[in-house]
C-alpha positions as CSV (number, residue, x, y, z in Angstrom):
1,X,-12.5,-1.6,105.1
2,X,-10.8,-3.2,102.5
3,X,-12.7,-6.5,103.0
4,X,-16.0,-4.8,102.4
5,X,-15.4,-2.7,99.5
6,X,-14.1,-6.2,98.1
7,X,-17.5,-7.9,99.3
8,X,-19.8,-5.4,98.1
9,X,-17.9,-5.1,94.4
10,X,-18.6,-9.7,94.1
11,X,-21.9,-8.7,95.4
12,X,-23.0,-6.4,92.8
13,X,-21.1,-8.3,90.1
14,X,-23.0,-11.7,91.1
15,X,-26.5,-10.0,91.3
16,X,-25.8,-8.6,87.7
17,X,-24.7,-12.0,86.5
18,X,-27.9,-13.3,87.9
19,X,-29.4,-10.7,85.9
20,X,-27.7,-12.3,82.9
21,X,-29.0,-15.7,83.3
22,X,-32.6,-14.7,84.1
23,X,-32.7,-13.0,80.3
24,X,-31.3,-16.4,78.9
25,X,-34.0,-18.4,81.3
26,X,-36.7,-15.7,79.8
27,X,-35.7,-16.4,76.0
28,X,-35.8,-20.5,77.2
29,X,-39.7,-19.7,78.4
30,X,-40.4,-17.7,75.2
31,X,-39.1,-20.6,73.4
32,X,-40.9,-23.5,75.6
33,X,-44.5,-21.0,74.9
34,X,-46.0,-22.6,72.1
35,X,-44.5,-25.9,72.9
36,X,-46.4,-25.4,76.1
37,X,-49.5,-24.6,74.6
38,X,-49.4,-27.3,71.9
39,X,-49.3,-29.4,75.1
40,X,-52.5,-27.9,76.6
41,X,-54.5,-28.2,73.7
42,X,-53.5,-32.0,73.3
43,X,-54.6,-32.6,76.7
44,X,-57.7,-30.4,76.2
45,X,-58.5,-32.9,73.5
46,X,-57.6,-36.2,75.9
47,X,-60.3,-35.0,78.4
48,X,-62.9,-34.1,75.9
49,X,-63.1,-30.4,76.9
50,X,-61.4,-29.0,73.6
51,X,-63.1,-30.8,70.9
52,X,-64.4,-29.8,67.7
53,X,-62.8,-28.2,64.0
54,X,-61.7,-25.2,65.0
55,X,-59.6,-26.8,68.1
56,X,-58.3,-29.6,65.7
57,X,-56.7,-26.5,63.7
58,X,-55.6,-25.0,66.6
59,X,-54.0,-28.1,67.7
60,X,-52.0,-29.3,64.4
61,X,-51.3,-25.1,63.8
62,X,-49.6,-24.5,67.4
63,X,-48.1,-28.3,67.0
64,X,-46.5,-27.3,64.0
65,X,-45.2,-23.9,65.3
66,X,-43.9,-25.2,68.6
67,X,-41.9,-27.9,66.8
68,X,-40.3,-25.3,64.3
69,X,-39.5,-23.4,67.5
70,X,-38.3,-25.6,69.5
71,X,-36.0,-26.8,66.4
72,X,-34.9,-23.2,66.1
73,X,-34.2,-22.8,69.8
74,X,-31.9,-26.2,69.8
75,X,-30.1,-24.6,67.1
76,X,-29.9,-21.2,68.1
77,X,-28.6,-22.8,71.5
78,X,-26.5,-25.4,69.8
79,X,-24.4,-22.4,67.9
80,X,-24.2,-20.5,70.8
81,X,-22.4,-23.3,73.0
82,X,-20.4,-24.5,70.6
83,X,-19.5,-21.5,68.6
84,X,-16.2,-20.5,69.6
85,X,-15.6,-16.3,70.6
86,X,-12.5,-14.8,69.1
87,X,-9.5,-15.0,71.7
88,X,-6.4,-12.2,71.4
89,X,-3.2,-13.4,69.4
90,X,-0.9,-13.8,71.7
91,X,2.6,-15.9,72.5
92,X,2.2,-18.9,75.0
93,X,4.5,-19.1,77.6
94,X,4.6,-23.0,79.1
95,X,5.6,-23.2,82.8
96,X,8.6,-25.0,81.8
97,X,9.7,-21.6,79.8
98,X,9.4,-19.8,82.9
99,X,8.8,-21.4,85.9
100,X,10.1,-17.9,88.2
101,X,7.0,-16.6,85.9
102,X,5.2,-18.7,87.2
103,X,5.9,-19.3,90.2
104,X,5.6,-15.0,91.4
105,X,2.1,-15.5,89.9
106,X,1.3,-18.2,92.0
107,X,2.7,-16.6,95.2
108,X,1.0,-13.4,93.9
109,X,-3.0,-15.7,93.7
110,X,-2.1,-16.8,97.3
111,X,-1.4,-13.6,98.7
112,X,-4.4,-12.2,97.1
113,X,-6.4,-15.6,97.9
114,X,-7.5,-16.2,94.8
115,X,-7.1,-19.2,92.2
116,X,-4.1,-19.3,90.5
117,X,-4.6,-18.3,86.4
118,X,-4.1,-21.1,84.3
119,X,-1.6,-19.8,81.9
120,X,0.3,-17.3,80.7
121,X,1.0,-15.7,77.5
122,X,2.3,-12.2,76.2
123,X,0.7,-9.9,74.1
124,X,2.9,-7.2,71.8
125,X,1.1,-4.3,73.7
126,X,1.6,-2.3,77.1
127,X,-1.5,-3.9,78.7
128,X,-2.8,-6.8,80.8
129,X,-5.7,-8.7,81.4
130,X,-7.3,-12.2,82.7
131,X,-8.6,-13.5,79.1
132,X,-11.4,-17.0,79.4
133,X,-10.3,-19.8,76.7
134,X,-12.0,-22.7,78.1
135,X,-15.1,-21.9,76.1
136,X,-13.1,-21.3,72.9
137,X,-10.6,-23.9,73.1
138,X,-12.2,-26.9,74.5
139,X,-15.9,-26.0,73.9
140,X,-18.8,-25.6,76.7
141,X,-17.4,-27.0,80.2
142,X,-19.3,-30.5,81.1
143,X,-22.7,-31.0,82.4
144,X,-22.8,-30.9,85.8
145,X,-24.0,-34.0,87.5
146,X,-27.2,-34.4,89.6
147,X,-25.7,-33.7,93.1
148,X,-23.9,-31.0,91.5
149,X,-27.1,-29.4,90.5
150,X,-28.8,-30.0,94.0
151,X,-26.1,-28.6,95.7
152,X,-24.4,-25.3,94.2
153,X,-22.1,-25.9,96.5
154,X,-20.7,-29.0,94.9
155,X,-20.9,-27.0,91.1
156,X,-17.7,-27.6,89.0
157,X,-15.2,-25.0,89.4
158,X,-14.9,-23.1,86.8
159,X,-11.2,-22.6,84.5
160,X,-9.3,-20.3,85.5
161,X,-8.8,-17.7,83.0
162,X,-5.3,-17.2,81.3
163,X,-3.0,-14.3,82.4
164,X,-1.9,-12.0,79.4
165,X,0.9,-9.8,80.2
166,X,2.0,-6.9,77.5
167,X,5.2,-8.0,76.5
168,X,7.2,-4.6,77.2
169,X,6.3,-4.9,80.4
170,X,8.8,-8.2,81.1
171,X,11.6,-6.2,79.4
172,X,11.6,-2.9,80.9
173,X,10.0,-3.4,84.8
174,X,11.8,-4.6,87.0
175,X,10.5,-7.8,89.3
176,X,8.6,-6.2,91.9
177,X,6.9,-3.6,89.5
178,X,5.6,-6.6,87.2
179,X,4.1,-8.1,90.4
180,X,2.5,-5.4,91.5
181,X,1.1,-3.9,88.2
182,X,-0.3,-7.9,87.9
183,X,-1.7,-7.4,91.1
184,X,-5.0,-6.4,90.3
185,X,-5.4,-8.2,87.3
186,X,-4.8,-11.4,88.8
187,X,-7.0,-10.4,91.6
188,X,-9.2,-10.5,89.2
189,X,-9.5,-14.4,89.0
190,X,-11.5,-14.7,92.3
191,X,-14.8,-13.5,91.0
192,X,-14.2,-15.2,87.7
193,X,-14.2,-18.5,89.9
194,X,-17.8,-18.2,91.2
195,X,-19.9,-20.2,88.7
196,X,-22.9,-17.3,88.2
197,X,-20.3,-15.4,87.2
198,X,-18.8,-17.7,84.7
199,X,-22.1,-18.8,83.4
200,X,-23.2,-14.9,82.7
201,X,-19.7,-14.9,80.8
202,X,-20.0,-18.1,79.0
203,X,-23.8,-17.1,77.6
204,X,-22.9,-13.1,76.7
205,X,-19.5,-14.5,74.9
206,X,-21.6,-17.2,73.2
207,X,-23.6,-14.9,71.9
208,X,-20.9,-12.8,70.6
209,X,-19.5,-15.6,68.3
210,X,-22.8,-16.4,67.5
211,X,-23.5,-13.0,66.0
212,X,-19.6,-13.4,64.6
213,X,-21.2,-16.9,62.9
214,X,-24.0,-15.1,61.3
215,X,-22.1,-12.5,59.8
216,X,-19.6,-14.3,57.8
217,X,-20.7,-13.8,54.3
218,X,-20.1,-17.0,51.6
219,X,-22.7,-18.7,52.1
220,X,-26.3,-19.6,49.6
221,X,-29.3,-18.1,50.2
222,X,-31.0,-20.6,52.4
223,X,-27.8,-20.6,54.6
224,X,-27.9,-16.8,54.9
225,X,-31.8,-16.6,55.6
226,X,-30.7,-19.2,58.4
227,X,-27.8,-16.9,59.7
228,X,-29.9,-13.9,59.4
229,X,-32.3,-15.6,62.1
230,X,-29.4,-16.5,64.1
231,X,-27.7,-13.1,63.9
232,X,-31.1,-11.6,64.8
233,X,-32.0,-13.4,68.4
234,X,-28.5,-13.2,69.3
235,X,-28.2,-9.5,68.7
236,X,-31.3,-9.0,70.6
237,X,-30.5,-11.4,73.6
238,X,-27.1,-9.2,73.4
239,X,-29.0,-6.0,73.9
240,X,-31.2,-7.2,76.7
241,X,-27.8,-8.2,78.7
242,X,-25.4,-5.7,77.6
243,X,-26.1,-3.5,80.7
244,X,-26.5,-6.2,83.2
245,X,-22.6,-7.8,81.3
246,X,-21.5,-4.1,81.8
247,X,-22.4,-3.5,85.2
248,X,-21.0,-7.3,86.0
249,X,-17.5,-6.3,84.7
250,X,-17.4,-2.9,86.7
251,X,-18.2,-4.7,89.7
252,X,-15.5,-7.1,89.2
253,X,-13.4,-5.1,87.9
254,X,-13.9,-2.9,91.5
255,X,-13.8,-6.4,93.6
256,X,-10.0,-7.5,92.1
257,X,-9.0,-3.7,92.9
258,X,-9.6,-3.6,96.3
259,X,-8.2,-7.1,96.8
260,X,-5.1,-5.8,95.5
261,X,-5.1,-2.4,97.6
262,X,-3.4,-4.8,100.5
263,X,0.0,-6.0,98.0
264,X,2.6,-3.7,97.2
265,X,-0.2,-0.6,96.9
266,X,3.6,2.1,97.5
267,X,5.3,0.1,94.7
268,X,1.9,0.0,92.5
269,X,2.0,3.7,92.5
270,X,5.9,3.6,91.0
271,X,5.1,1.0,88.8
272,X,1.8,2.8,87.2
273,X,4.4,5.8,86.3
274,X,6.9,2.7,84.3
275,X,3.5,1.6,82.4
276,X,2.8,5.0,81.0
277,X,6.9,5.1,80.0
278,X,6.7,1.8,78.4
279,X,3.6,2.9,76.3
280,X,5.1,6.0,75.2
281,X,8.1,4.1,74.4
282,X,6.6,1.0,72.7
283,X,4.0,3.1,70.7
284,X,7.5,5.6,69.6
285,X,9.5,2.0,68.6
286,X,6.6,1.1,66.3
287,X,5.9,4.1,64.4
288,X,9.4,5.5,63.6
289,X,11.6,2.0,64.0
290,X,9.7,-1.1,63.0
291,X,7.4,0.9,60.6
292,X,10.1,1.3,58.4
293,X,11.8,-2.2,58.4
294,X,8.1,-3.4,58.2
295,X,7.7,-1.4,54.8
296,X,10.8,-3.2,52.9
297,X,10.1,-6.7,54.3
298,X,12.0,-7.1,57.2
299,X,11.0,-7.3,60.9
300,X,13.1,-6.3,63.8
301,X,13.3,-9.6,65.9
302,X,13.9,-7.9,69.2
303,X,11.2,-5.3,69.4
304,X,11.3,-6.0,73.4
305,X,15.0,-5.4,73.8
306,X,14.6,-1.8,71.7
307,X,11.8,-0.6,73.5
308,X,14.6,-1.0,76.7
309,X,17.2,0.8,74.3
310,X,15.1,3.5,73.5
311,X,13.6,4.0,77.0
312,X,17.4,4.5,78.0
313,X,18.0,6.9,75.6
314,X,15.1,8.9,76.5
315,X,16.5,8.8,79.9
316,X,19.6,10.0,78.8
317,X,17.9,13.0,76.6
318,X,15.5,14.2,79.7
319,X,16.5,15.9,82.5
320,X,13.4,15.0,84.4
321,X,14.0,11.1,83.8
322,X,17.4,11.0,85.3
323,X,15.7,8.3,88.0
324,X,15.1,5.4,85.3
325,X,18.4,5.0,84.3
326,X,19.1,3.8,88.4
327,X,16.3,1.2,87.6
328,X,18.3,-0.4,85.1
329,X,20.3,-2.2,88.2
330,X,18.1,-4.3,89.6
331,X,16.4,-7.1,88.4
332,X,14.6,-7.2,84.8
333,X,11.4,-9.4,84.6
334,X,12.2,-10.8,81.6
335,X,15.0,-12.4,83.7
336,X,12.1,-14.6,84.7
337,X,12.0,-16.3,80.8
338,X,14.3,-19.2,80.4
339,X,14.9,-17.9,77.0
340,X,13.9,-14.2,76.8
341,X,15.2,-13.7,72.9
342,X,13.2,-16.7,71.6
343,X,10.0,-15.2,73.4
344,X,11.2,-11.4,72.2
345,X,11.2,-13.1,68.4
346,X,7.9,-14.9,68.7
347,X,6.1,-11.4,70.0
348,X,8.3,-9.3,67.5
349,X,6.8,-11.5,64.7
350,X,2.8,-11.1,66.1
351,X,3.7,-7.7,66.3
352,X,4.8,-7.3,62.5
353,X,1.4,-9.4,61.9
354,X,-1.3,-7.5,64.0
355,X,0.1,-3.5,62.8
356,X,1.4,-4.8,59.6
357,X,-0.2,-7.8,58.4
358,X,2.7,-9.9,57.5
359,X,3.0,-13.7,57.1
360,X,3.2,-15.7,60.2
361,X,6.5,-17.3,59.3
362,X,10.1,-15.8,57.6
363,X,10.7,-16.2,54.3
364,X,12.1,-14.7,51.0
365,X,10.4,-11.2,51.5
366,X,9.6,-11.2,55.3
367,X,13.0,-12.2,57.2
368,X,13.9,-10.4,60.5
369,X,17.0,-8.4,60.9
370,X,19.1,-7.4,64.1
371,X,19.5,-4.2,65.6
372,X,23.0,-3.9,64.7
373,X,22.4,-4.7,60.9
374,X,19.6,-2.4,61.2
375,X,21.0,1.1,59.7
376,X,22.7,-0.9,56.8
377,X,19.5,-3.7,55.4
378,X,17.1,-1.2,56.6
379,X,18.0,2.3,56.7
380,X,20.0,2.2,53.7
381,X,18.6,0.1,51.6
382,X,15.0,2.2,51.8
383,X,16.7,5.4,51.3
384,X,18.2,3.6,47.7
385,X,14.9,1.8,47.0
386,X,13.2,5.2,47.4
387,X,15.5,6.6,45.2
388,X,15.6,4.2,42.3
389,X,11.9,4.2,42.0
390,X,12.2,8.1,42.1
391,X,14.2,7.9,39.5
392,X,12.0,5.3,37.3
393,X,9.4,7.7,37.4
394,X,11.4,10.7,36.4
395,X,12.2,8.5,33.5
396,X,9.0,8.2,32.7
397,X,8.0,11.5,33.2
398,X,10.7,11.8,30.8
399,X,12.9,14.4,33.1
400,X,16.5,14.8,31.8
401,X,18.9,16.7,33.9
402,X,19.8,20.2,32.6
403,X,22.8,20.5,29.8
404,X,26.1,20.8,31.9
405,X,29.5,19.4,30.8
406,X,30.5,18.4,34.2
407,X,26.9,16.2,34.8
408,X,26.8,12.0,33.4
409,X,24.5,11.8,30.4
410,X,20.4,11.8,30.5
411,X,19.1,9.8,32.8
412,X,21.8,9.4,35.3
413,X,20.7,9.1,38.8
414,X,21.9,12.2,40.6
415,X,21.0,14.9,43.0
416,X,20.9,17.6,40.3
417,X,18.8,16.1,38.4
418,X,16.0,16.2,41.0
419,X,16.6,19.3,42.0
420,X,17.1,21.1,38.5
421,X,13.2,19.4,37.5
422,X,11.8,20.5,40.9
423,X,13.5,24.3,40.7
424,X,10.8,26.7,40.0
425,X,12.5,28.8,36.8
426,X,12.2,32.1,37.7
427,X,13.8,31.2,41.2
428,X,17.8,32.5,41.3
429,X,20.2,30.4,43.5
430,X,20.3,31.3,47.1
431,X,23.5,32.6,48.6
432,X,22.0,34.0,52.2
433,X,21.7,32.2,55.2
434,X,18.8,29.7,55.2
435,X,15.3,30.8,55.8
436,X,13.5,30.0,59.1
437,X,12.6,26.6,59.1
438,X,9.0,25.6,58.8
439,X,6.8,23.1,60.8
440,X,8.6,20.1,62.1
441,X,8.0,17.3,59.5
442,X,7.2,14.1,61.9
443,X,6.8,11.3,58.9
444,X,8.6,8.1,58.2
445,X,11.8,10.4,57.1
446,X,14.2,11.9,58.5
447,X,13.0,13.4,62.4
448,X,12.9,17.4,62.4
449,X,15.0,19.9,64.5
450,X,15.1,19.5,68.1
451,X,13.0,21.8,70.0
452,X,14.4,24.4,72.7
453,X,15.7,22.7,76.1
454,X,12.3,23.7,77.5
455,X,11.4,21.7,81.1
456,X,9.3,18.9,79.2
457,X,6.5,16.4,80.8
458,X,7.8,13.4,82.5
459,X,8.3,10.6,80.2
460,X,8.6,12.8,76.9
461,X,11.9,13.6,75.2
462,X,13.0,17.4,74.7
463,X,14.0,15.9,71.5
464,X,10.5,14.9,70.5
465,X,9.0,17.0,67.5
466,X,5.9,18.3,68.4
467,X,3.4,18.3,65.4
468,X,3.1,22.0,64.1
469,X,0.3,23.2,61.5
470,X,0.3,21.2,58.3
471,X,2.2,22.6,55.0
472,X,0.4,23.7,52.3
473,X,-0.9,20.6,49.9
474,X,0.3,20.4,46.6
475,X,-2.7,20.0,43.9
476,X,-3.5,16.4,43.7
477,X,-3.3,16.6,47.6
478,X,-6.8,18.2,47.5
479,X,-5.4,21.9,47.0
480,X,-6.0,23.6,43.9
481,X,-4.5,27.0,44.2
482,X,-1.3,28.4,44.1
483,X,-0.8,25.9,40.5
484,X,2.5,27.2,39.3
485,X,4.7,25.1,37.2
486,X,7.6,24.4,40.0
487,X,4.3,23.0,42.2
488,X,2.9,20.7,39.0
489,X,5.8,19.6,38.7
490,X,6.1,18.2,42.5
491,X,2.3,16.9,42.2
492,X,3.0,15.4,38.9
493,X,6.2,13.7,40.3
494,X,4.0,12.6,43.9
495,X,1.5,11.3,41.6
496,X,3.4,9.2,39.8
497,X,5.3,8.0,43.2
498,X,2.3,6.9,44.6
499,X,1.5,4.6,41.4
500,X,4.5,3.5,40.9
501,X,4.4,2.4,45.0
502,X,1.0,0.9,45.0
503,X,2.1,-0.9,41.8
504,X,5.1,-3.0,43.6
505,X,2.8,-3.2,47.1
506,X,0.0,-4.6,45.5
507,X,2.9,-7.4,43.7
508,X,4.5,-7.7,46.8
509,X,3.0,-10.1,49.7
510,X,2.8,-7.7,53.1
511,X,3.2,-4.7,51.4
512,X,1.4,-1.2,52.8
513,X,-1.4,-1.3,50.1
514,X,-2.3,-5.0,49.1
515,X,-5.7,-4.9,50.0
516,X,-6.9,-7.5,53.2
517,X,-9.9,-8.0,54.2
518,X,-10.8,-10.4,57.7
519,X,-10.5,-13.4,55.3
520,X,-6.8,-12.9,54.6
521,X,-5.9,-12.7,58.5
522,X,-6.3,-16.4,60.1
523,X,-4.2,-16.5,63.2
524,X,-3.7,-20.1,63.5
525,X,-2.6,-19.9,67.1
526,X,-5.6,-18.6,67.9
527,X,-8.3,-19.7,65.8
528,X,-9.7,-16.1,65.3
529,X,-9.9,-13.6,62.1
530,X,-8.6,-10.4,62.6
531,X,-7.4,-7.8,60.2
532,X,-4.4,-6.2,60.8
533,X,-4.1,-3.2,62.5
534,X,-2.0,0.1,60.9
535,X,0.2,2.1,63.0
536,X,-0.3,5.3,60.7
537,X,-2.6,6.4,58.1
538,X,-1.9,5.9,54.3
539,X,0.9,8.1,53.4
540,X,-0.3,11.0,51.3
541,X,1.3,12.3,47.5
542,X,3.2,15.0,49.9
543,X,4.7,12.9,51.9
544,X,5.8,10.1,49.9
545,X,7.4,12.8,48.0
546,X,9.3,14.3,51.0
547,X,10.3,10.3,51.6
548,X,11.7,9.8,48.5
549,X,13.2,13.4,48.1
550,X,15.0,13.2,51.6
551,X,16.6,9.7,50.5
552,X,18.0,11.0,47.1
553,X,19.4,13.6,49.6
554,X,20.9,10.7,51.6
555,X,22.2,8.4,49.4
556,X,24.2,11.0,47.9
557,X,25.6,12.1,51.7
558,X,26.7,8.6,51.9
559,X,28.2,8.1,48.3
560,X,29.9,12.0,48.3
561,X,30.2,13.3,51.4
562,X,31.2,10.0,53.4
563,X,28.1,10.1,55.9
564,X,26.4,6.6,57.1
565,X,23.5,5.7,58.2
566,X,22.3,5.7,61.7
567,X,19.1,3.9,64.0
568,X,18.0,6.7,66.1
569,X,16.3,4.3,68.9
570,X,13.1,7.3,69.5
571,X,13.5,9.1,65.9
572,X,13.8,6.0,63.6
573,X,16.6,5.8,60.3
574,X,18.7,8.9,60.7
575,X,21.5,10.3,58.5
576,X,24.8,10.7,60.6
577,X,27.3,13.7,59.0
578,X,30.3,14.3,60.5
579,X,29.4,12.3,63.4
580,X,26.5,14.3,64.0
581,X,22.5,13.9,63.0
582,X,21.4,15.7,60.5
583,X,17.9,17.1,61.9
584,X,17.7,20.1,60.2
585,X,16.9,19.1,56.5
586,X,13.1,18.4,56.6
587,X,12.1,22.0,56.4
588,X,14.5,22.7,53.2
589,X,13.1,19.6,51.8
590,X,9.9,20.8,52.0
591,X,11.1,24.6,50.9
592,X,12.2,22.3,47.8
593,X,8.8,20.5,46.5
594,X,6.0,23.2,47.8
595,X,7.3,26.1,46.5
596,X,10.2,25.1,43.9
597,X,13.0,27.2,46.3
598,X,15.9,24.9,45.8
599,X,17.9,27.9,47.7
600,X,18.5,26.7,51.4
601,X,18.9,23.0,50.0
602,X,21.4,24.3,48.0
603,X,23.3,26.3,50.9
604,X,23.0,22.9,53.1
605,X,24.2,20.9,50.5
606,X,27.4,23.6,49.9
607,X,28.0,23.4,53.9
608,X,27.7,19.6,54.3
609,X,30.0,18.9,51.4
610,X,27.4,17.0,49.4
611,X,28.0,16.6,45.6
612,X,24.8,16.7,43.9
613,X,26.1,16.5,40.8
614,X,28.0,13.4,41.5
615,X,25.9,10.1,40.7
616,X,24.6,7.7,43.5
617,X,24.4,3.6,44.1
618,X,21.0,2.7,43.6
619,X,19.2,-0.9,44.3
């Protein structure tokens, strides 16, 4: 059964190629047309049967157009076969850097009876797929010879495409998950080898860089009336073969999965669950570790090894993941690399460059830093850049703190000083218990309170703040009521945040807010111009005003109260008191800048043993 769900999936994907090729041999007739009829009226004339003025005309008229056509065609065709379609950044991996890598895929192609692919290489995401580079990288494959031609049978076999393999996937599957997650993607090289197939590929991807030719601006006017041409025929030779390329791909797509049904189908099943983990775990790693090291210039060089740490942990945390941990005994697939922290580097620096946009290489503002130095050249150090640069703008807000014998003079970089310009001043000191905490705050800071040991969904952390309703904007945020001074003061303050931050970005190589455009964004590896990819939105005033509130709160923990800094591996930088995180400040914070209630910050402050007054080491 098996056999003919796998024969009727090629069949349907070769008739569609076929219907591929027949729309570029109907744009080679339209282009032959008046070539064809120039050639008519020239023999017309040779015979004596089209003879006279008007058929002169006619003659030198369709002449003219046919030549200008045919010139067109050569060149539309010329740019189409030698233009090269963008590729993915990804990492090579040579056979002789993992030859067990290789060799499962090999023994995987022959089990499936397919051709081997030919290469490998990781991407920094939790996905796979067969990826065709002869096109790109060595141009249009050769012309076929004349017995070739006569005999299909005899055509050139086409390259096999390369095997890209999400690089989380090495580091937390084990062996026989890897193979049998690759199963159907490398399945997928059989119907890539029949040369209808590759042909419909070659012309549709053509096209694509074509159109990517055409719309790369820079050029003079005669160049860009030429491009717009260009840009035209291939967009509509895209659109008359965009179904028929669709429908190709499903049926491929359908063939390689029913080739596969027949290895390891029980362990595929497992496997798909350790996928959806490694995503949730990889996408966590980025956003609320990496993000933040990314932000001051550094990049965690083992992205692959944390997303194995922070899997663990999330093990460790759920009740309903208890199983993963008994993975962690057998073999890891990254056990199939020769030199697994050299190829964890290489995809931790793509990663940095595809959600970040930073320089291909290390150097005096981009150098990577270890897990274990992580909490003190990362965690630390943004907590004391975000509060120096809070404390440059209250300067020039020209903020003093308020007139108390036991405070440093004007200017001094403490605690109180925030809080005393922030206070609204009708609002008395709080000496109740705390109020209820609001929404979880889920940005770059510090993570919120845990949620209740509820039963959570498999492969999500009872630890994992949900995302509640959003706080009330301050004005400047796009929220105009509710303007009393304690809440002009915080939008005044977040305004001037966000300049001062977008000043030193904008100076700064890599930084969040230095404008890139596709230009800026040359992978050399690849050949191809992307633009990098954010991980989050643009911070708003609110929240770069929590930031930098919650570090003035930290560096004064660590300078008064003797806590350090911690790398939660699924929260991000975390603030360690006593031993224990401190998860519950984000709603006081918030109580703090939105309605000027320095109260339950106060009280936490009080019970933590943090000196506010005290002043704080700053960058």
């Amino acid at each position: 059964m098996s056999g003919i769900g796998v024969e009727v999936g090629a069949q349907a994907a070769r008739s569609r190629a076929l219907a591929v090729l027949r729309v570029r041999g109907r744009a080679l007739a339209v282009a032959l047309l008046p070539a064809a009829a120039a050639v008519i009226l020239l023999a017309g004339a040779t015979t004596g049967h089209l003879v006279g003025r008007g058929w002169d005309a006619a003659r030198w008229t369709v002449g003219v157009l046919a030549v200008l056509v045919l010139l067109a065609a050569a060149g539309i065709g010329l740019v189409v076969a030698r233009a090269r379609p963008a590729t993915s950044p990804t990492v090579p991996i040579p056979e002789k850097s993992a030859p067990d890598l290789y060799r499962m895929v090999r023994d995987l192609a022959d089990r499936l009876d397919v051709p081997a692919p030919s290469a490998i290489a990781l991407t920094p995401d939790c996905d796979s797929w067969l990826e065709d580079r002869a096109h790109s990288a060595h141009g249009p494959p050769p012309r076929p010879a004349p017995d070739e031609i006569a005999d299909p049978v005899r055509r050139r076999a086409p390259v096999a495409p390369v095997l890209v393999i999400g690089s989380p996937f090495l580091w937390w599957m084990r062996v026989g998950e890897l193979r049998a997650v690759l199963a159907p993607v490398v399945a997928g090289t059989g119907p890539s080898a029949h040369p209808d197939i590759a042909a419909a590929r070659r012309f549709v991807r053509g096209l694509d860089a074509a159109v990517a030719v055409a719309s790369t601006p820079g050029r003079c006017p005669l160049t860009r009336g030429v491009c717009a041409v260009l840009g035209w025929v291939a967009r509509l030779l895209l659109r008359g073969c965009r179904e028929h390329a669709t429908q190709m791909e499903r049926g491929v797509a359908a063939a390689a999965a029913e080739r596969a049904q027949a290895v390891d189908y029980g362990l595929r099943i497992v496997a798909q669950e350790q996928v959806g983990l490694a995503y949730a775990g990889w996408d966590r790693l980025l956003t609320r570790v990496a993000l933040p090291a990314w932000r001051m210039g550094r990049w965690p060089s083992r992205l692959d090894a944390g997303v194995v740490a922070a899997l663990t942990e999330l093990s460790r945390r759920d009740r309903l993941a208890e199983g993963f941990a008994s993975r962690l005994g057998e073999r890891p697939a990254c056990d199939l690399l020769e030199e697994p922290g050299a190829v964890d580097e290489a995809a931790s620096l793509l990663a940095a460059r595809l959600f970040h946009g930073g320089p291909a290489e290390a150097g005096p503002h981009w150098a990577p830093v270890d897990w274990q130095a992580y909490p003190e050249e990362v965690v630390d150090r943004t907590w004391r850049a975000d509060a120096a640069r809070l404390h440059r703008v209250l300067d020039s807000l020209g903020v003093h703190p308020s007139p108390d014998p036991r405070e440093p003079g004007p200017g001094s970089p403490t605690l109180a000083r925030l809080l005393d310009h922030l206070t609204e001043p009708s609002t008395a000191p709080s000496t109740g218990p705390a109020l209820p905490a609001d929404p979880p705050y889920t940005g770059p800071g510090l993570p919120a309170d845990p949620p209740s040991a509820a039963p959570a969904a498999p492969g999500v952390s009872p630890d994992t703040p949900l995302p509640g309703p959003e706080p009330a904007l301050c004005p400047g945020d796009g929220d105009e009521e509710d303007a009393d001074p304690a809440t002009e003061r915080s939008a005044a303050l977040a305004a001037g945040l966000s300049a001062e931050l977008a000043r030193e970005e904008a100076a700064v190589p890599g930084g969040d807010a230095a404008p890139r455009g596709p230009e800026s964004a040359l992978w050399d590896d690849s050949g191809c111009v992307l633009p990098p990819f954010p991980l989050q939105p643009q911070r708003t005033a609110r929240e770069l005003l929590a930031d930098h509130v919650t570090a003035m709160v930290c560096c004064a923990a660590v300078d008064t109260a003797g806590a350090v800094p911690a790398l939660d591996w699924l929260d991000g930088p975390s603030l360690l008191l006593g031993g224990e995180r401190a998860a519950d400040l984000a709603p006081k914070v918030f109580r703090l800048i939105e309605e000027g209630d320095p109260g339950p910050l106060r009280d936490w402050l009080v019970r933590s043993g943090i000196r506010p007054e005290k002043p704080v080491r700053l960058v």
